[in-house]
KEGUKOL-208305 format. One line per field, with one value per residue (C-alpha): residue in three letters; x negated, y negated, z. Coordinates in steps of 0.1 Angstrom, whole numbers, plus 2048, in hexadecimal, padded with zeros to 3 digits. Each point is the difference from the previous one (the first is absolute). Last residue first. Layout:
// residues N
residuo: (ALA ...)
X: (X ...)
Y: (Y ...)
Z: (Z ...)
This chain:
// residues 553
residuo: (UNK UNK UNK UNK UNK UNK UNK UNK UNK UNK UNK UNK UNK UNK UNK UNK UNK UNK UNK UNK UNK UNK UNK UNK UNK UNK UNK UNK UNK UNK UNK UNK UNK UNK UNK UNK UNK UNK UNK UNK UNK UNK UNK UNK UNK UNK UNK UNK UNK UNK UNK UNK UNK UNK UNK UNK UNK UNK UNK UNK UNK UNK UNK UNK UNK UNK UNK UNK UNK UNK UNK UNK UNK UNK UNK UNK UNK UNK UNK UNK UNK UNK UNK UNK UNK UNK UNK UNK UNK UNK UNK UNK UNK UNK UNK UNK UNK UNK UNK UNK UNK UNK UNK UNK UNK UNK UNK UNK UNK UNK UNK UNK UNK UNK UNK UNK UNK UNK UNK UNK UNK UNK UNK UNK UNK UNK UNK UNK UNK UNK UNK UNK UNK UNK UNK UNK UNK UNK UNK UNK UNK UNK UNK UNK UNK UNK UNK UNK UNK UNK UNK UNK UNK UNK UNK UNK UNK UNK UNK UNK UNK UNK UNK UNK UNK UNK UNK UNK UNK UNK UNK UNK UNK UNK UNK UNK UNK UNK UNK UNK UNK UNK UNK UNK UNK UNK UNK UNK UNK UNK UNK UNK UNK UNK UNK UNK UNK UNK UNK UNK UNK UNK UNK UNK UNK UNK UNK UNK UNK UNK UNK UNK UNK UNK UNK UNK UNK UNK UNK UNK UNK UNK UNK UNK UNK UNK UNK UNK UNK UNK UNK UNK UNK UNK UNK UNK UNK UNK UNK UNK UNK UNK UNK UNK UNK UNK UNK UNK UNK UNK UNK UNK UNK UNK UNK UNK UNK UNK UNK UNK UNK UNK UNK UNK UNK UNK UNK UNK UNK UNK UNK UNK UNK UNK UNK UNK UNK UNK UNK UNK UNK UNK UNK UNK UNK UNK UNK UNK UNK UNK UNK UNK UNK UNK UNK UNK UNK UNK UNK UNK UNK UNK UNK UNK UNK UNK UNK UNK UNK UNK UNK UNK UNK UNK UNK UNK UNK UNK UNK UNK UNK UNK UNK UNK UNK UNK UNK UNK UNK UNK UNK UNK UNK UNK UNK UNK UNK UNK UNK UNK UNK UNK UNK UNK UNK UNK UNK UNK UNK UNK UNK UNK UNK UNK UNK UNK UNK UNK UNK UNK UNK UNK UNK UNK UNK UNK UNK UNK UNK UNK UNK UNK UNK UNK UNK UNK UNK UNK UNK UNK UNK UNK UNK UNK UNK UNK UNK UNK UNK UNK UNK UNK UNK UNK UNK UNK UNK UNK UNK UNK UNK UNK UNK UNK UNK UNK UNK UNK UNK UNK UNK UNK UNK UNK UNK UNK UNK UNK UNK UNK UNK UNK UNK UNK UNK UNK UNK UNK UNK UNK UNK UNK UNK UNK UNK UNK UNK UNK UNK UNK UNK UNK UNK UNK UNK UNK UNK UNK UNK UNK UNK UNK UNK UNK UNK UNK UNK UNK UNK UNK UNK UNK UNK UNK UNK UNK UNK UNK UNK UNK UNK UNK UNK UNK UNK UNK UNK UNK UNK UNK UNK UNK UNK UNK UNK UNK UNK UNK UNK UNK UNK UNK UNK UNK UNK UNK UNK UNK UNK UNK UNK UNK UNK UNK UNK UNK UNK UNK UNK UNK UNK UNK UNK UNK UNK UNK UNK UNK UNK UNK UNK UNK UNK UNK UNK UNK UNK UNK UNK UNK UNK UNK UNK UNK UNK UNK UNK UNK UNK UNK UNK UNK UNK UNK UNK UNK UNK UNK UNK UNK UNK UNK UNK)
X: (835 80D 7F6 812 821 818 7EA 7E7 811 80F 7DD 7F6 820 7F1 7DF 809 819 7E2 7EF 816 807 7DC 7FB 81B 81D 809 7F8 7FB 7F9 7FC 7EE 80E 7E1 7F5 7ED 809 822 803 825 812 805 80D 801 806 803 803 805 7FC 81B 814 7E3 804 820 7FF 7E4 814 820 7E4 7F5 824 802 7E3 805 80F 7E3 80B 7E6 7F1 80F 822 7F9 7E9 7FD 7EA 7F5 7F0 7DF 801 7E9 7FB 7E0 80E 7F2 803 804 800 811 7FC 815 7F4 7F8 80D 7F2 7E1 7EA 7FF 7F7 7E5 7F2 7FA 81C 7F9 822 7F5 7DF 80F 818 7E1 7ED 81F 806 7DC 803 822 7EF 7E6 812 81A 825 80B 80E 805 7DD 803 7E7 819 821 7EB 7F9 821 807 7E4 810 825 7F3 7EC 81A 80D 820 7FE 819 7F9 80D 80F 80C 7DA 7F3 81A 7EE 7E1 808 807 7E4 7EA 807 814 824 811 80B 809 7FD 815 7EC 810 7DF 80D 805 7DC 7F3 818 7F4 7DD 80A 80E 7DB 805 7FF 825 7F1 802 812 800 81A 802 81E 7FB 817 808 80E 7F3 7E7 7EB 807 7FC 7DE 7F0 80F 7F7 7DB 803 817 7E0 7EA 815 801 7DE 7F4 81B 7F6 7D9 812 80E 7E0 7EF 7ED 7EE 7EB 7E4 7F0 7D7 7FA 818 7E2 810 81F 7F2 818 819 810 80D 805 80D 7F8 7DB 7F8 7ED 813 7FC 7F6 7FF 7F1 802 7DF 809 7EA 7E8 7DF 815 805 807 7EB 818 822 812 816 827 801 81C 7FC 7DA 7FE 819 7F3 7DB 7E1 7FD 7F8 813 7E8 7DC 7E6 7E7 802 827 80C 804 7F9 806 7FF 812 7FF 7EC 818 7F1 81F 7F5 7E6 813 81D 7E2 7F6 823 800 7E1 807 828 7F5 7F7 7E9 81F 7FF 7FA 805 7F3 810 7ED 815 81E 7F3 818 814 81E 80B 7F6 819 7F4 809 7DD 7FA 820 7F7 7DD 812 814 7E1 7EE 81D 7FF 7DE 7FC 81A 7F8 7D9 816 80E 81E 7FA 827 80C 824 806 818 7EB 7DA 804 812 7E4 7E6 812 805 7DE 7F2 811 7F5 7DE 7E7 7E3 801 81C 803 818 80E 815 81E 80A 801 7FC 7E4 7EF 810 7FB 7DB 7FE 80C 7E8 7E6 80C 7FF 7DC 7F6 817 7EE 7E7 81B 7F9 827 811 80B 817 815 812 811 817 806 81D 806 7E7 81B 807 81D 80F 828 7FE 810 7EB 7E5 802 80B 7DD 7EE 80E 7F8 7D9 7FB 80E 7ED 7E2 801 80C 816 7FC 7F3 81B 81B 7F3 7FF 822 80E 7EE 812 81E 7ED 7F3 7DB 7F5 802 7EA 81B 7F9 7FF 7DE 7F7 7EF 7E3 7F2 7DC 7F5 7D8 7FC 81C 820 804 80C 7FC 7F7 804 815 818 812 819 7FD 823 803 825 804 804 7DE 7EF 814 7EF 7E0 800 80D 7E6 7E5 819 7F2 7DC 803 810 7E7 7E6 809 7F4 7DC 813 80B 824 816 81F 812 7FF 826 7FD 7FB 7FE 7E3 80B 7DC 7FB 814 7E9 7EB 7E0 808 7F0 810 7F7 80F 807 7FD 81A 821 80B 7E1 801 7E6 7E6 7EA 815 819 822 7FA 814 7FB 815 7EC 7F1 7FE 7EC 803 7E3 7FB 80B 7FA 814 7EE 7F0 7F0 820 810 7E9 80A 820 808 7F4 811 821 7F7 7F4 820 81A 811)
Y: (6DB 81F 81D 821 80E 804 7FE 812 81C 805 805 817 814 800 80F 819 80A 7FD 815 81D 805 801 817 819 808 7E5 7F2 7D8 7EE 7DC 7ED 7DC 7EA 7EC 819 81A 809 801 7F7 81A 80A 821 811 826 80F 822 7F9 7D9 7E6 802 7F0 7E0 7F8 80F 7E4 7E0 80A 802 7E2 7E9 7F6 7F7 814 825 810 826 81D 7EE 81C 7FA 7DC 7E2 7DB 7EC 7DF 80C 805 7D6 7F4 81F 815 81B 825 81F 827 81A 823 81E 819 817 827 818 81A 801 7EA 81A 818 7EC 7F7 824 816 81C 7F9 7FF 7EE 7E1 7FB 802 7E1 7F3 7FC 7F4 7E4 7F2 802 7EE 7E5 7F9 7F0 7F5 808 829 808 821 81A 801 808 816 816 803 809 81E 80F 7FE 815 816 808 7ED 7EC 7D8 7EB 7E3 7DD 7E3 7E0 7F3 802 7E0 7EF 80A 7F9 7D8 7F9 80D 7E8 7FC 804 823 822 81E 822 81A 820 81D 806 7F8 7DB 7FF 806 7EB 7E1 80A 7F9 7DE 7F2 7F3 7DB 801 806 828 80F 825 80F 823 803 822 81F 80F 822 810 814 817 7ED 7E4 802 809 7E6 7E6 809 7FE 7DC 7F7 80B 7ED 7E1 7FB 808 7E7 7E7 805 7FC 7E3 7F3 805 816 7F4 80F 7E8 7E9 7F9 801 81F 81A 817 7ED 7FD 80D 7EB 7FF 7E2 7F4 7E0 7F7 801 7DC 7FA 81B 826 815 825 819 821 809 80C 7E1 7EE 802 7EC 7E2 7F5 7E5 7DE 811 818 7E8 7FF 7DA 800 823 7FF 7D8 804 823 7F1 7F2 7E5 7ED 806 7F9 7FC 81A 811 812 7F6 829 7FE 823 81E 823 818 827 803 7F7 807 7F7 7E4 7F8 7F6 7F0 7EA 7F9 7FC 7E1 7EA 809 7F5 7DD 7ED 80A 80B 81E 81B 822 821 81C 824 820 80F 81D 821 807 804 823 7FB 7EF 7DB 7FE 7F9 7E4 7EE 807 7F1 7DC 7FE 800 7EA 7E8 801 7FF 7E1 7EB 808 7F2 7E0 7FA 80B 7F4 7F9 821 7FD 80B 7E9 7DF 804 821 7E2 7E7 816 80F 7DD 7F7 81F 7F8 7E1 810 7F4 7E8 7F8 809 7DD 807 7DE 7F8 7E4 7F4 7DB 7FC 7EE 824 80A 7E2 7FF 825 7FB 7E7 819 819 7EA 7F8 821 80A 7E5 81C 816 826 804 7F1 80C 7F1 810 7E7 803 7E9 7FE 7ED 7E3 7EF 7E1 804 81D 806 7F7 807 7D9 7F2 810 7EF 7DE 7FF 814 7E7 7E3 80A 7FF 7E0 7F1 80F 7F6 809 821 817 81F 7F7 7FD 81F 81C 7F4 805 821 80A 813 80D 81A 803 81F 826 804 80E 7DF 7E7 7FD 7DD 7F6 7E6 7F8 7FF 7F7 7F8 827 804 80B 826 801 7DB 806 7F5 817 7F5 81E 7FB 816 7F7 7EB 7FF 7FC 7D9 7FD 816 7E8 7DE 813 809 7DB 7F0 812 7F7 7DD 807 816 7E2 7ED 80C 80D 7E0 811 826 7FB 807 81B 802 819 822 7FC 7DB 7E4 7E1 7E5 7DC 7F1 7D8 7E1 7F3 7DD 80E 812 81B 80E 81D 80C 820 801 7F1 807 823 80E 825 818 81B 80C 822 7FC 7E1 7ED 7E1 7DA 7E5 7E4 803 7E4 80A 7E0 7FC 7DF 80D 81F 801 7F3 81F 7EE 7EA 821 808 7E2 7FF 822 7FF 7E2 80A 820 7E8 7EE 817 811)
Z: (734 805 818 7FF 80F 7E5 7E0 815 807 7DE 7F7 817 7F3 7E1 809 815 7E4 7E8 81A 807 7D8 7FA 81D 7F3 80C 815 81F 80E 820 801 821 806 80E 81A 819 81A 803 7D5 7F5 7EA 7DF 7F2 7E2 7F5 7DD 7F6 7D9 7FE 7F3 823 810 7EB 80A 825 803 7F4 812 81D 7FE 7FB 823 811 814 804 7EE 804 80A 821 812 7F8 7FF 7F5 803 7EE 806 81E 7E6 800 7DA 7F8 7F6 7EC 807 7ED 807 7E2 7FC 7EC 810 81A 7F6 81A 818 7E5 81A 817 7E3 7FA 824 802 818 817 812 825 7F3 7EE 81A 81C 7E6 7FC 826 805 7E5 811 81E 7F5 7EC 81A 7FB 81E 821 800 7F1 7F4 80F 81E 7F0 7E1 820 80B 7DB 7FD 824 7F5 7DE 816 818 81F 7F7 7EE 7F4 7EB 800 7F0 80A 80A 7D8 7FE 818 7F0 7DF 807 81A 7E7 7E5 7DF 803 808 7E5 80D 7F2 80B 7FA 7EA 7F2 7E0 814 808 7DC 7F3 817 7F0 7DF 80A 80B 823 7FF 809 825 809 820 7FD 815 814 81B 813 802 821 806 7DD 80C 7E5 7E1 815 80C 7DC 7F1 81A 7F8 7DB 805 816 7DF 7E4 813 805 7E0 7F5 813 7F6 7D7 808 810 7E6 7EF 7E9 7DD 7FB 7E8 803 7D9 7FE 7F2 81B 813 826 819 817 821 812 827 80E 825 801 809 7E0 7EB 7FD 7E6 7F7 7E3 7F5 7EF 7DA 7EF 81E 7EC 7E7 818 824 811 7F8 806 7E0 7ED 7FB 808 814 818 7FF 809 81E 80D 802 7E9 7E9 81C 81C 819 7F1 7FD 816 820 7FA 7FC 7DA 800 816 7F9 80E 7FE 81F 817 822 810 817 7E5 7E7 818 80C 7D9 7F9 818 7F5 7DC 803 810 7DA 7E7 7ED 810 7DB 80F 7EF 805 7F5 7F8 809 80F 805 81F 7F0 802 824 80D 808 826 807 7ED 80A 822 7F7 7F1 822 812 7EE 7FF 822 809 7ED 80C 824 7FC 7F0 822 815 823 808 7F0 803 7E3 7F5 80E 7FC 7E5 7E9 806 7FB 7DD 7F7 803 7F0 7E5 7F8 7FF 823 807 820 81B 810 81D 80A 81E 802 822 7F7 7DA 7F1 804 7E0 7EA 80C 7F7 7DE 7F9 80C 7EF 7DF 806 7FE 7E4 7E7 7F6 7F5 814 809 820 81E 821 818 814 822 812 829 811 816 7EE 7FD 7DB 803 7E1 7FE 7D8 7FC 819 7F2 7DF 80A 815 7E3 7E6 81A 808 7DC 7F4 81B 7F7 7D8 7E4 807 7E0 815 819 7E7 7E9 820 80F 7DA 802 828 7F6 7E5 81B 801 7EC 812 819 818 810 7E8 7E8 7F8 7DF 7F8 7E1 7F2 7D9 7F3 803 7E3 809 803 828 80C 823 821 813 81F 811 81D 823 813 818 803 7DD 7FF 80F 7EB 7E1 813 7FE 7E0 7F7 811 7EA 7E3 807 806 7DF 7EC 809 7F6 7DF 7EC 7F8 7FF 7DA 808 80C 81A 80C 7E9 7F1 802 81D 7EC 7FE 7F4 7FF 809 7FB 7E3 809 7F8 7E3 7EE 7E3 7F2 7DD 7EE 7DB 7ED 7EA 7FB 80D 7F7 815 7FB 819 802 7E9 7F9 822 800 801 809 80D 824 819 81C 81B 814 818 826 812 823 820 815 81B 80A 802 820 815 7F4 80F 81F 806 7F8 817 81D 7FE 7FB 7E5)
């Protein structure tokens, strides 16, 4: 690093000092229900200390998240790092979003998208935590100095960088870009392409089309008249047998991005069907609204109710990267039927193995590799399903960076015919970078069509088994270790002895534990055969957590 880029550097870090005096200390407690929760000692506590080192933040599964007031400095920092990774690429297009995807509007977080759009490689997270931990300057300047010294990149402006960067509709995003952008810039040769307000998605799918396709102007215009296109070819390659109405969708956004961006899609293919609600006109991000609070708390979104009984219906998250289905229970007191996203997987899966049916019973020269990759939180009656399809299912870690580089060892054949013609398209409605809530919504929507099917006997492809997630606040989540997936506790020893025991005692039972990547706690998952079995295992096994991992005094 020379001179002028050292000083560069400190000049603009020295604006950004890390948040000091905040330490969230929370006693063990655990969610039992929705808005219900057991405190096995006390309440949660704030201290606020003057004299405290500071905030540990951690690069999880979705980069890093906290209430946006002490974020800015983390972004300036990882600002530097997007351009330090272009830079290690070859100058390569990288992706920097800041969002916080379902987190409450309070919340932000950064991420970086790596070249094929895909999540930043965790070659480079413990990178990400020491330099958004550094405490001063100094500290700073010589991690990144070891850093690219050790990855041989370039610090002399001898070679270009680029950076993409979006964010979602929080009102703390502005000043987050511009954090970001400071971080970016403080980087000799490093170029900024602010793209505006934009889903997570759509930033990866830039970034992606930027660098493997070759497509060095590809914008969010090109986004949309792709997977418009696409989601037409689907409609006009339904056979006519099933060309039948599949009645009115209405979408619940989350008052977040989603609105903004289905309402161009909306109107780019004259869409009358849709309806969209919850599109952040009015309304608060995320609250008690979006994929996150249907799919937990089992409850149709703030501005859905009886009127909306028999009417399929769709929501998206905040940034529009998580996508459930649900109808309205009659007389149900707001509770819902879902469809989740084990049950979108398997729609999925079920028509492309259709399609590939039909091209190898007539040609059998090449025959494609078809896997579903699922987390361990999919629910077991819909790994089954899969498997009596004859599909191999998979299972990875929490995380998108996890399934989709497993998703990359497969792939799908295609020849020119109907069947061939309905998968190409599914290639480019699909986006290949991330998971995408509008996409995702179209490609049901076109699934849903080809096969005349309601929402009900979708939903009657298999019946999940009652299950229950928990959280325990922890004194140190990296206390535990996991493997196989995150299926098996390997540390602290002891744990999962303790959890097999008490799993064993109920009919179809499943449990696993594992660290959260975004917040201090150890999430629980349980099944069984019937909810009250599911939850008093939930609920047991919370407890062992705590009496290994929670606090004491």
């Amino acid at each position: 690093m020379d001179e002028r880029q050292r000083s560069m550097l400190l000049q603009s870090a020295s604006r950004f000092p890390p948040p000091k005096g905040l330490i969230s200390l929370s006693l063990s407690l655990f969610q039992i229900l929705p808005f219900q929760y057991l405190c096995i000692s006390n309440p949660k506590i704030d201290i606020f200390n003057s004299n405290s080192e500071g905030i540990k933040l951690s690069y999880g599964t979705a980069g890093f998240r906290a209430d946006a007031s002490i974020l800015q400095s983390t972004v300036f920092r990882i600002g530097i790092l997007a351009a330090l990774r272009s830079l290690n690429t070859g100058g390569a297009v990288i992706g920097l979003m800041i969002t916080a995807s379902h987190n409450k509007v309070s919340d932000n977080g950064v991420k970086v998208a790596d070249p094929g759009g895909e999540m930043l490689t965790q070659d480079w997270e413990p990178f990400a935590d020491s330099i958004a931990n550094a405490p001063d300057p100094e500290s700073l300047i010589q991690l990144i100095a070891e850093f690219a010294k050790k990855e041989d990149i370039p610090l002399n402006g001898g070679k270009g960088a680029a950076i993409l960067l979006g964010r979602d509709t929080r009102p703390s995003g502005e000043s987050l870009v511009e954090a970001a952008k400071q971080g970016i810039c403080s980087v000799i040769g490093a170029v900024v392409y602010d793209i505006g307000i934009v889903t997570t998605p759509q930033l990866h799918w830039i970034v992606r089309a930027r660098n493997k396709e070759l497509k060095a102007s590809a914008s969010e215009l090109d986004y949309f008249d792709q997977v418009s296109t696409s989601f037409r070819c689907l409609i006009d390659l339904i056979p006519k047998r099933s060309h039948q109405g599949i009645g009115k969708l209405i979408v619940d956004c989350a008052n977040g991005v989603g609105g903004e961006k289905l309402q161009v899609l909306k109107e780019k293919l004259n869409w009358l069907e849709v309806e969209i609600r919850n599109s952040g006109k009015e309304g608060i991000l995320n609250e008690q609204v979006g994929a996150d609070y249907v799919q937990k708390d089992k409850i149709a979104p703030q501005g859905f109710g009886p009127a909306d009984v028999g009417i399929r219906c769709a929501s998206l998250d905040g940034d529009a990267d998580r996508l459930v289905y649900f109808t309205v229970i009659p007389n149900g007191n707001n509770q819902i039927n879902l469809v989740d996203g084990d049950k979108i997987l398997s729609l999925f899966a079920l028509f492309i193995k259709d399609q590939l049916s039909i091209l190898t019973d007539e040609k059998n020269e090449y025959q494609p590799r078809v896997g579903v990759v699922q987390t361990a939180y999919a629910n077991g009656a819909s790994t089954k399903y899969l498997n009596d399809l004859g599909l191999q299912v998979i299972l990875t870690p929490t995380g998108v960076k996890y399934l989709h580089g497993k998703a990359h060892e497969y792939d799908i054949g295609l020849e020119r015919q109907n069947a061939a013609k309905r998968l190409w398209a599914v290639t480019k409605l699909i986006n290949q970078a991330v998971g995408d809530a509008l996409s995702g919504l179209l490609l049901v929507e076109a699934i849903l069509q080809h096969m005349g099917w309601s929402i009900d006997k979708w939903n009657e492809l298999y019946h999940d088994l009652p299950s229950r997630q928990l959280k325990v606040k922890v004194a140190d989540r990296t206390a535990v270790v996991t493997t196989n997936a995150e299926t098996i506790v390997d540390r602290p020893p002891g744990l999962q002895e303790a959890i097999t025991a008490l799993t064993v005692k109920y009919p179809q039972g499943r449990c696993f534990v594992r660290p959260s990547g975004t917040e201090d706690v150890v999430r629980v998952y349980a099944e069984a055969n019937t909810q009250e079995a599911a939850d008093e295992l939930a609920t047991c096994v919370a407890k062992l957590v705590d009496q290994f991992l929670g606090f004491h005094f």
